[in-house]
N, C-alpha and C positions, 0 to 999 in steps of 0.2 A: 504494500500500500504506500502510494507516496507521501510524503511530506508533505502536510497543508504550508502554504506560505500566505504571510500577512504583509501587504503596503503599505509606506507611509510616503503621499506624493503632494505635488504643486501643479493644480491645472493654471491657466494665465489667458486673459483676453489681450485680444491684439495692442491695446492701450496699457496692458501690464498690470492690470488688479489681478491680483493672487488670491486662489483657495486655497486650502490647507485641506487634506483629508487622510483617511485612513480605509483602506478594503482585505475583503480576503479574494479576491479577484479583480484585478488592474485593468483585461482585458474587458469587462465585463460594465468596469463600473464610469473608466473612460468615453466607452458608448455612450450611457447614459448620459454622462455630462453631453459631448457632443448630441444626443440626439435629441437634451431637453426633456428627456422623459420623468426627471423627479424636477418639479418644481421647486426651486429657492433662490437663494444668493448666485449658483453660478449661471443660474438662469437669465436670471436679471442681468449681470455683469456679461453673457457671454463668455465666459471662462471653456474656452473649447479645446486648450492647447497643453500635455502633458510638457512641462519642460523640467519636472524633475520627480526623481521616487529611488526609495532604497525597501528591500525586500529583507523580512524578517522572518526566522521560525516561529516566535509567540508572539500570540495577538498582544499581550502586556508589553514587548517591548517598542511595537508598532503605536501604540495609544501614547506611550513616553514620550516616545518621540515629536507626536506630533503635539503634545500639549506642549514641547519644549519649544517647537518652530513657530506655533502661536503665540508662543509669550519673546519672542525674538522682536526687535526692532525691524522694519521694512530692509532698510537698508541693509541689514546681514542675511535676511533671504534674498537678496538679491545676489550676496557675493554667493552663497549657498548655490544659487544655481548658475550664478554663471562660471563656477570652478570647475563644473562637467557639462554646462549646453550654454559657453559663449554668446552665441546668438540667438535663442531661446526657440529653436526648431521646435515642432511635435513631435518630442521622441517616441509617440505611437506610428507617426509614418515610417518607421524601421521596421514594423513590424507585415510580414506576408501582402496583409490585405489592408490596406487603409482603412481609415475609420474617419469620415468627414463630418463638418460641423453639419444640423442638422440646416434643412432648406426648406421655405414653400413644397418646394418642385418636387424636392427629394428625401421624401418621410423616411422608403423600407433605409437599413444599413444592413450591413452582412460582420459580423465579428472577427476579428483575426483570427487567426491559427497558430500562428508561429509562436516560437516560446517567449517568454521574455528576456532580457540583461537584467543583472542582477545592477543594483543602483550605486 
């Protein structure tokens, strides 16, 4: 049986407001951001873009974490991520199958496949 794995990540709108969240699926919960399917903050904000995450084995070190990057000043998540995504790409576009922000036009998405990098 494999090893469950838990996320601590940063989505970001094209303007650069930052979410902070935590999943036990990255693949999964990325979509969602992108597709608008859980109404709130990133909704409003547009936050459609992963540009950072690091993988844990317990969920208790994933929630540490991220109460730690909440309680951080803006500016140090910023160095936070631009120490591994310079230019703050979608690092979900590495993955197999894209996952695009949602549209009018274009409700369905199709989820990746490919595995993840570890963060």
């Amino acid at each position: 049986m494999p090893q469950q794995s838990y996320y601590t990540y940063i989505m970001a709108s094209s303007s650069r407001v930052l979410y902070i969240g935590v999943t036990n699926n990255l693949e999964r919960r990325v979509a969602q951001h992108k597709e608008e399917t859980i109404k709130g903050f990133t909704t409003i904000s547009r936050c459609h873009r992963l540009v950072w995450y690091e993988r844990y084995s317990w969920i208790g070190q994933a929630i540490a974490r991220e109460k730690e990057l909440k309680g951080w000043l803006r500016a140090r998540k910023v160095v936070l991520i631009q120490e591994q995504n310079r230019t703050w790409v979608d690092l979900s576009e590495e993955w197999s199958t894209q996952i695009k922000p949602c549209s009018k036009s274009n409700k369905k998405r199709i989820l990746p496949s490919a595995g993840l990098r570890s963060g």
